[in-house]
C-alpha positions as CSV (number, residue, x, y, z in Angstrom):
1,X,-64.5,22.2,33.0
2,X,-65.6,20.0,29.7
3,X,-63.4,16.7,30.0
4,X,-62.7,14.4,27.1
5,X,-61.4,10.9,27.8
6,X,-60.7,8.8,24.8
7,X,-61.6,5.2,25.6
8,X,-59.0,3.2,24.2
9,X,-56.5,5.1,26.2
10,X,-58.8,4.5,29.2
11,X,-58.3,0.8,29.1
12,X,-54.5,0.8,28.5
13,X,-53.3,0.1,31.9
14,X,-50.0,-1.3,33.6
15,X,-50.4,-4.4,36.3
16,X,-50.4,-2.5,39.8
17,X,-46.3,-2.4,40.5
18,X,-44.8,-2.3,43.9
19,X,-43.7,1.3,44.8
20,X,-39.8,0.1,44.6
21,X,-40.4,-0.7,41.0
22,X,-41.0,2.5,40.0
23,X,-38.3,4.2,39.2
24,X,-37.9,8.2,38.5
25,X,-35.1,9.9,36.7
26,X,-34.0,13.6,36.2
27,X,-34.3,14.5,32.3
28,X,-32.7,18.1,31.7
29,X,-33.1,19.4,28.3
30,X,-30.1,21.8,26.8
31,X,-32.8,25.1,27.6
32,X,-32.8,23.8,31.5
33,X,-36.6,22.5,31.5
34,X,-36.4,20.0,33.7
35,X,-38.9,17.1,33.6
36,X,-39.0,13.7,35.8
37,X,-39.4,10.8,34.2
38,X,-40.8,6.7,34.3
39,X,-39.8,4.6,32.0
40,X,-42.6,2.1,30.7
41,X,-42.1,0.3,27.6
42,X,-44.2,-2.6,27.8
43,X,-47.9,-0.5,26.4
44,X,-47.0,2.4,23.3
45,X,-48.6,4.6,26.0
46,X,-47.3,7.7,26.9
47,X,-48.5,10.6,30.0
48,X,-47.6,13.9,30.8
49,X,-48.7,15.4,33.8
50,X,-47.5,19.2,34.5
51,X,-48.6,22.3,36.5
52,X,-48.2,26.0,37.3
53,X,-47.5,27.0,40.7
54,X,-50.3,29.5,41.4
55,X,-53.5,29.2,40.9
56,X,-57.1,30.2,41.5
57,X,-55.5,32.2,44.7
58,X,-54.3,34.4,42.2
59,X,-57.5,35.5,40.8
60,X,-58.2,38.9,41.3
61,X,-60.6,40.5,43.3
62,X,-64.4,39.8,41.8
63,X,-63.5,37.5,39.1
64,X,-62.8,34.2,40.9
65,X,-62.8,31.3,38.7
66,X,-60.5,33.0,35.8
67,X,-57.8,30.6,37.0
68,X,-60.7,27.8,36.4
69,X,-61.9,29.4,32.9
70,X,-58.5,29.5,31.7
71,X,-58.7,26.0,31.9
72,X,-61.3,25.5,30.6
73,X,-60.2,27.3,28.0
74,X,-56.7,26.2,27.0
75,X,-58.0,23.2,24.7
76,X,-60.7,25.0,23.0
77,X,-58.3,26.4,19.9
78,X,-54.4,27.2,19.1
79,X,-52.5,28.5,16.7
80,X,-54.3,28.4,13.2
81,X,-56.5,25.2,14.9
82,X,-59.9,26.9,15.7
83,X,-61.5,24.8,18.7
84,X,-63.8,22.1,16.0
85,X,-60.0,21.2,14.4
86,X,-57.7,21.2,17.8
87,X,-60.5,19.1,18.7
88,X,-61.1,16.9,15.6
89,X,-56.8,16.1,15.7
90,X,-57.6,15.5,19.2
91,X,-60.3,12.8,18.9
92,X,-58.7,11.7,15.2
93,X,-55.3,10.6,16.8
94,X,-57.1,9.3,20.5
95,X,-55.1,11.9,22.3
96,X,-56.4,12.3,26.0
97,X,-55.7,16.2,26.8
98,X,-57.1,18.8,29.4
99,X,-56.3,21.4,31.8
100,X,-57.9,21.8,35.3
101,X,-57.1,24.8,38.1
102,X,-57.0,24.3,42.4
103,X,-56.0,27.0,44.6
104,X,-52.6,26.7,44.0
105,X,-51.7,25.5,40.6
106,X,-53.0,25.2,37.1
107,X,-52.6,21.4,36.2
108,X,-52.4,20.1,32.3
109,X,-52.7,16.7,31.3
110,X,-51.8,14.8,28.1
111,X,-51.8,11.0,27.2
112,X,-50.8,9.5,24.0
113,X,-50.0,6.4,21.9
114,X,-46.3,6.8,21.4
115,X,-46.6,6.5,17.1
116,X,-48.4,10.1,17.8
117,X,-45.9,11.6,20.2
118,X,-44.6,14.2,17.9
119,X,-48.3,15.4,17.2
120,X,-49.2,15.2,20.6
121,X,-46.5,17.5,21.4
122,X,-46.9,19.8,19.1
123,X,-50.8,20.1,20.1
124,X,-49.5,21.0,23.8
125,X,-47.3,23.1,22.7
126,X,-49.5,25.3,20.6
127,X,-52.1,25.0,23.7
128,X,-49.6,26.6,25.6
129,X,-47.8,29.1,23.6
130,X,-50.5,29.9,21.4
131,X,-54.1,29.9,23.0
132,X,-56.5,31.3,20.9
133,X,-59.4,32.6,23.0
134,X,-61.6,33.0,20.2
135,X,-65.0,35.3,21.3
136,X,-67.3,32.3,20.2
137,X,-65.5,29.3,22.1
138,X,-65.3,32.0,25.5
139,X,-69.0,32.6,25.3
140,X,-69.8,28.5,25.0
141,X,-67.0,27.8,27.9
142,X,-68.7,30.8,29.7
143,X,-72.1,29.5,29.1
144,X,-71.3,26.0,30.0
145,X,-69.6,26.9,33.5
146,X,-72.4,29.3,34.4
147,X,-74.9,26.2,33.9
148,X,-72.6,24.0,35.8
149,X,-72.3,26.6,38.4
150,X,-76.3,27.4,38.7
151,X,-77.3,23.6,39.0
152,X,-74.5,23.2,41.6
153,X,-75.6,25.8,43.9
154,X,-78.7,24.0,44.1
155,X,-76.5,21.0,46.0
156,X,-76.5,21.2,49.3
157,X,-73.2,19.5,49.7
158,X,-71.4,22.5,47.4
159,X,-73.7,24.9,49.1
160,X,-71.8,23.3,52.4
161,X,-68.4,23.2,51.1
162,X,-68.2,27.1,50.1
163,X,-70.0,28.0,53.7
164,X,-67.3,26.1,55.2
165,X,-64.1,27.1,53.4
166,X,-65.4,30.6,53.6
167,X,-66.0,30.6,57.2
168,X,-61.9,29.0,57.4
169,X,-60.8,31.8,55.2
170,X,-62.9,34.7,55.5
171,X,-60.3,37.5,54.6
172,X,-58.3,35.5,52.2
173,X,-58.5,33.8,48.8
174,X,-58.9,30.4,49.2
175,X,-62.3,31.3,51.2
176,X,-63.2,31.8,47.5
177,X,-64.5,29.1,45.1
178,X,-62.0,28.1,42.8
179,X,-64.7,28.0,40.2
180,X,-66.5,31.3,40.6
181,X,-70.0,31.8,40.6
182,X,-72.3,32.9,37.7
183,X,-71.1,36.9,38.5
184,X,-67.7,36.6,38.3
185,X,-67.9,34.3,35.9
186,X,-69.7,36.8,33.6
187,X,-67.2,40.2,35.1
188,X,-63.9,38.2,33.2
189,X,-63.1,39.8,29.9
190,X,-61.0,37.7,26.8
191,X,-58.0,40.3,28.1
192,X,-58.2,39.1,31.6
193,X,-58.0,35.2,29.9
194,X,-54.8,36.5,28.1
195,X,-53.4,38.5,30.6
196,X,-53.6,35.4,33.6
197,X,-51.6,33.3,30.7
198,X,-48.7,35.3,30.4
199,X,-48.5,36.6,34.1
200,X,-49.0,32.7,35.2
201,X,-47.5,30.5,32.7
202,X,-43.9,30.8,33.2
203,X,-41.3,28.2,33.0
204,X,-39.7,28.8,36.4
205,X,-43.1,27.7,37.8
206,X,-43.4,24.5,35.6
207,X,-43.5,21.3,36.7
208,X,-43.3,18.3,34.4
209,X,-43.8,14.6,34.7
210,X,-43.5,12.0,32.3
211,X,-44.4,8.2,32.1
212,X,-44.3,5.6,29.2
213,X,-43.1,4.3,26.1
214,X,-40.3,6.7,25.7
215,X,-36.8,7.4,25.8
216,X,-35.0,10.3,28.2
217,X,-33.2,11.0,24.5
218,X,-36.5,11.6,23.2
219,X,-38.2,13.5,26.1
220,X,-35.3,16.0,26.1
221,X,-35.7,17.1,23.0
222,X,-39.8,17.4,23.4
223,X,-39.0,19.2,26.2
224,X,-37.6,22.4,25.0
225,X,-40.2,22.5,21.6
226,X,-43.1,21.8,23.9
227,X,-42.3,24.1,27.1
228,X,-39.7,26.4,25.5
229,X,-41.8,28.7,24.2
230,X,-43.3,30.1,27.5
231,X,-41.6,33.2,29.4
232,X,-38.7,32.8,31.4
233,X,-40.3,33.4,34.7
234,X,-43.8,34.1,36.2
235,X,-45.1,37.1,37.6
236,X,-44.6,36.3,41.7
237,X,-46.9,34.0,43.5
238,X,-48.1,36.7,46.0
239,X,-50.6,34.6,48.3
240,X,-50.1,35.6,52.1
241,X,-49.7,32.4,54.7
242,X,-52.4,32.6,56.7
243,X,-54.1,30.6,59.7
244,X,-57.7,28.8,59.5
245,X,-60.5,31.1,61.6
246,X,-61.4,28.6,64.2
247,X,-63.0,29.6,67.0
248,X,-64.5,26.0,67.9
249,X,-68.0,27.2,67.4
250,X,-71.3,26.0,65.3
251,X,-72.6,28.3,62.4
252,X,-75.7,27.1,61.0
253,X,-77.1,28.2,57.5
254,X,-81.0,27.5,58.0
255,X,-82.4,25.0,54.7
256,X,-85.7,23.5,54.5
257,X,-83.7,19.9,53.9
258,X,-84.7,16.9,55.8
259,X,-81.3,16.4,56.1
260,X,-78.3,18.6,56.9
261,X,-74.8,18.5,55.9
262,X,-72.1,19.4,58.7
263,X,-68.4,20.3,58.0
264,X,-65.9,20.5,60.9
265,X,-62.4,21.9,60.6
266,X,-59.4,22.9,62.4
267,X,-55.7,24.3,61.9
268,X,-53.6,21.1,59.9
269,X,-50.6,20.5,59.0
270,X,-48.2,20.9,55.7
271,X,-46.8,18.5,53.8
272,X,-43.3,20.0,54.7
273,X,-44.2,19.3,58.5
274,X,-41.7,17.1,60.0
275,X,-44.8,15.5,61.8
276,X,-46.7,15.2,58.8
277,X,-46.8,11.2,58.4
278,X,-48.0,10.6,61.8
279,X,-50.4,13.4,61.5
280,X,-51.4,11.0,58.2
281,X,-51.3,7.8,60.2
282,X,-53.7,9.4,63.1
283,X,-56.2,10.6,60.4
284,X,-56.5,7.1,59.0
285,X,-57.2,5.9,62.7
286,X,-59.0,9.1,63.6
287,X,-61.6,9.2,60.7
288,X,-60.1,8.7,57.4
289,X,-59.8,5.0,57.1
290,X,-63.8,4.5,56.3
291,X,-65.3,1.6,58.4
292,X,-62.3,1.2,60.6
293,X,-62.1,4.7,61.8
294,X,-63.3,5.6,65.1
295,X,-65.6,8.3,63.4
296,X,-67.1,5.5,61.4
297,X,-67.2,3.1,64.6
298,X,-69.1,5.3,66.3
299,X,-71.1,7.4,64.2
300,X,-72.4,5.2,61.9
301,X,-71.6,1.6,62.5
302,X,-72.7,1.7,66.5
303,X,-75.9,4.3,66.2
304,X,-76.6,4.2,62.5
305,X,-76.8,8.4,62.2
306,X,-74.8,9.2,58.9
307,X,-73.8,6.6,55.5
308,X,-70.4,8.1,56.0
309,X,-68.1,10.5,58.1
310,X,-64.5,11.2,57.1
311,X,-61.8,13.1,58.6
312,X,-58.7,14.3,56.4
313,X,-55.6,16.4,55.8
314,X,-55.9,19.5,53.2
315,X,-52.7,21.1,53.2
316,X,-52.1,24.3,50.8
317,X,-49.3,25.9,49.9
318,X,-49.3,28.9,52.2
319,X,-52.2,27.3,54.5
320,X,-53.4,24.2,56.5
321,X,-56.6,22.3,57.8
322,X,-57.7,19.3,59.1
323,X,-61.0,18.8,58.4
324,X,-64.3,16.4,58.2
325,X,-67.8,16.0,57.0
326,X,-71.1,13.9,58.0
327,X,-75.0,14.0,56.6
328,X,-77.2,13.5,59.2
329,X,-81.1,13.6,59.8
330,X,-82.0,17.2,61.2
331,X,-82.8,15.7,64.5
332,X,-79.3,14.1,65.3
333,X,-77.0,16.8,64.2
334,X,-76.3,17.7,67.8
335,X,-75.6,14.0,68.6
336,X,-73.1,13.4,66.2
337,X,-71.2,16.9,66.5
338,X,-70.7,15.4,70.2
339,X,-69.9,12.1,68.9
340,X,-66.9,13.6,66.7
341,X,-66.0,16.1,69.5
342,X,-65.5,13.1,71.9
343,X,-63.6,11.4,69.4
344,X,-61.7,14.1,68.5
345,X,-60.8,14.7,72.4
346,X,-60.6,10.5,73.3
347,X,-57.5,11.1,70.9
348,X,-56.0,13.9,71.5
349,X,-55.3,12.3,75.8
350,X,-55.3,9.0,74.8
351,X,-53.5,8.2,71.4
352,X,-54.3,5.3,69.5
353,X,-54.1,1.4,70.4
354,X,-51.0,-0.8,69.4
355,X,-53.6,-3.1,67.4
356,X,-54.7,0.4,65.6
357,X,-51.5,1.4,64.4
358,X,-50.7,-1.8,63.4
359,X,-53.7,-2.5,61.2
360,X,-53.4,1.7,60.2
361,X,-49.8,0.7,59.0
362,X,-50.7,-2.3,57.3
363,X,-53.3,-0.8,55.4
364,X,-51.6,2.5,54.3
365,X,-48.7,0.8,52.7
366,X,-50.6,-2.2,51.3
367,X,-53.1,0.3,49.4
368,X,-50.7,2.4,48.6
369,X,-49.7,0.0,45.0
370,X,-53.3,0.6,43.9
371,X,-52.5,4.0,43.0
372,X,-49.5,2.4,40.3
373,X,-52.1,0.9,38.1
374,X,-52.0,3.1,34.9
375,X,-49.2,5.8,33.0
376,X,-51.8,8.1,33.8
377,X,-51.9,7.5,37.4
378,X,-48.3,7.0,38.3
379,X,-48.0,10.4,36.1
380,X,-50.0,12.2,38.5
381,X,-48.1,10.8,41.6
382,X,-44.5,12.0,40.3
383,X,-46.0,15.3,39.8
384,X,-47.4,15.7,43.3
385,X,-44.2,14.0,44.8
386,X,-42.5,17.0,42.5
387,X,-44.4,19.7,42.9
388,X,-44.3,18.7,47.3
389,X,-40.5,18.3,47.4
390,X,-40.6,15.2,48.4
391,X,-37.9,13.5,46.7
392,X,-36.9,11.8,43.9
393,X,-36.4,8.3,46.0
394,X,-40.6,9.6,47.8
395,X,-41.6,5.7,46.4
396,X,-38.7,4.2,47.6
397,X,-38.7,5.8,51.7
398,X,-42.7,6.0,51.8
399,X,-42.9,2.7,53.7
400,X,-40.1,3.3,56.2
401,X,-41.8,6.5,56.8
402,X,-45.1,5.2,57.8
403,X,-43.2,2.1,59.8
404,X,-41.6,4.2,61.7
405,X,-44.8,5.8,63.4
406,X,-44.7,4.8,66.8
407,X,-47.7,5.2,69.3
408,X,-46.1,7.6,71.4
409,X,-45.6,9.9,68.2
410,X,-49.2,9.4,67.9
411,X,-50.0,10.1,71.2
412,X,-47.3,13.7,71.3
413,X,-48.9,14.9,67.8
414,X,-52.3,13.8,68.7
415,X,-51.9,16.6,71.5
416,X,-50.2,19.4,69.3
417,X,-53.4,19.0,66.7
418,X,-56.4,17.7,68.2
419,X,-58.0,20.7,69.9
420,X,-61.7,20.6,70.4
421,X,-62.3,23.9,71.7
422,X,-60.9,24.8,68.2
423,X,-62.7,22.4,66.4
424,X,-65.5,24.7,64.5
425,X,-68.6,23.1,62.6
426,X,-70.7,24.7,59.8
427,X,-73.8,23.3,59.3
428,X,-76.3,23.1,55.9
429,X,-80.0,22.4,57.1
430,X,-82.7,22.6,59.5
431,X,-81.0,21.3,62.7
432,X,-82.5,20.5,66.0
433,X,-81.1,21.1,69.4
434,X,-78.2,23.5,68.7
């Protein structure tokens, strides 16, 4: 994906704000696209983030990464703009502007100085409503991804990552790389391009966030000429639920590396779970809080096998893991697989500490500001508290939410997720002992 950040956007930021002084608003417009919105006014800054539910999962069978190449694509010409001229308005006016894909969505994301709103719009719109897919920008954007994809496969942590997610999801999309590989990647056609676009791209799938210098008077109005344009309603997100294959075993894909990459993985939980913030609050004890985890304690900060190994939730929309990684020398792969195993068990019978939870509290909501430091940012945290459900008052509750974590919740969904006889590991390398 070719990414084009305009620097004096980039340095355009808001002070970090306390999560209660954010506040979000409903903005209807009169064709009922419905946008939520953060009022900013002290930068001429404005950001949209917005998505598509369904995503690369909806790639069709040997051309994965069309979600990704539509992306890709999306900027690269509208209308009567040919790519050089979207592009040369782009970089003329300092308009920030991109689309990405992830299993489940196609995101877009625009950011502005308010005196070119109206431009900006209009540039989105066209994006949207008008993609061009001219033969000459598809072969460079096709080119381009191959050569990302060829020198990627030669990286043992993305050589890792697919073994890993394929072994999770061996019968089901998102065992797939949401990026495709150099074949598929050649197998999609400009009619596949055109056809995901108006299957995908419908407004009863949109979601819309907007923060900055401007008025809910003025956003409803942008709303309708930037979004109104696209069909009613998608084609159906047909993805299937499904659960992660474990089986609590070790596959091994044999490299000559003097060092091998392990991933470890296990059935999670949704955001929707009613247990999902204490799930959050035992990851950040467990092995998601860096150096104060008890993954890090043990593994790297007490034997010195690995920089780093992290633990952490990936929910999906119709899936669920909890899952880790460590890079290890070849001969102490076997160690530290047992290291996370008795960690993973030591929590599962015994909980957490009251001094953990307290410092795993403290932590959680005191980082939690860092993310309110630009339009851009906060942008992209409304969208996910949209897209998630979560509430238009999310900022507001967070903190009671993780507060009100008490050991024994710990301890009783510590028990319902932490099993290590499901807890499988795929390994990259030459490892000894297994």
């Amino acid at each position: 994906m070719i990414r084009r950040l305009i620097a004096v956007l980039a340095v355009c930021v808001l002070p970090v704000l306390p999560a209660n002084a954010v506040t979000i608003e409903k903005v209807s417009s009169p064709g009922g696209i419905e946008a939520w919105l953060v009022q900013d006014h002290t930068n001429p800054i404005i950001a949209v983030n917005f998505s598509f539910r369904g995503g690369a999962a909806l790639d069709p069978p040997g051309k994965t990464g069309l979600t990704e190449m539509v992306a890709s694509l999306l900027d690269e010409g509208a209308g009567d703009l040919d790519s050089q001229a979207f592009h040369g308005k782009l970089e003329n006016l300092a308009i920030s502007f991109g689309y990405s894909a992830s299993e489940d969505a196609l995101h877009g994301h625009l950011k502005t100085i308010a005196a070119n709103r109206d431009t900006a719009f209009d540039l989105l719109r066209l994006s949207l409503t008008q993609p061009r897919f001219d033969a000459d920008a598809v072969e460079r954007i096709r080119g381009q991804i191959q050569a990302v994809l060829i020198q990627e496969l030669q990286n043992p942590n993305v050589i890792a990552e697919r073994a890993f997610v394929k072994a999770m999801y061996p019968d089901h999309p998102y065992g797939l790389p949401v990026d495709g590989t150099p074949e598929t990647i050649t197998a999609i056609t400009v009619d596949d391009l055109k056809g995901w676009v108006a299957a995908h791209m419908g407004r009863d799938q949109l979601y819309v966030s907007v923060v900055g210098d401007i008025t809910p008077e003025q956003l409803t109005d942008l709303l309708d000429r930037t979004f109104g344009g696209l069909p009613a309603k998608a084609a159906p997100v047909a993805v299937a639920d499904v659960a992660p294959a474990t089986d609590g075993k070790i596959s091994v894909t044999h490299r000559p590396i003097p060092q091998s990459v392990v991933m470890f993985g296990q059935a999670g939980l949704k955001r929707n779970d009613p247990d999902w913030y204490v799930a959050y609050v035992m990851n950040h004890i467990l092995g998601g809080g860096s150096f104060s985890s008890r993954l890090m304690n043990e593994v790297r900060v007490k034997r010195g096998l690995a920089y780093g190994v992290y633990s952490y939730l990936l929910p999906h929309d119709h899936s669920a893991l909890l899952a880790g990684s460590v890079a290890t020398r070849n001969e102490r792969v076997a160690e530290s697989i047992q290291l996370i195993k008795d960690e993973w068990r030591r929590m599962a019978e015994g909980g957490v500490t009251a001094q953990e939870l307290a410092e795993a509290k403290t932590y959680l909501n005191g980082s939690f500001p860092l993310q309110l430091d630009s339009t851009e940012s906060i942008a992209s945290l409304v969208e996910v508290v949209q897209m998630e459900n979560l509430g238009i008052d999310y900022l507001n509750r967070r903190k009671a939410l993780i507060d009100a974590v008490s050991a024994d919740d710990v301890k009783r969904v510590a028990r319902r997720l932490l099993d290590t006889d499901r807890l499988s590991f795929v390994v990259l390398g030459d490892p000894k002992g297994l």
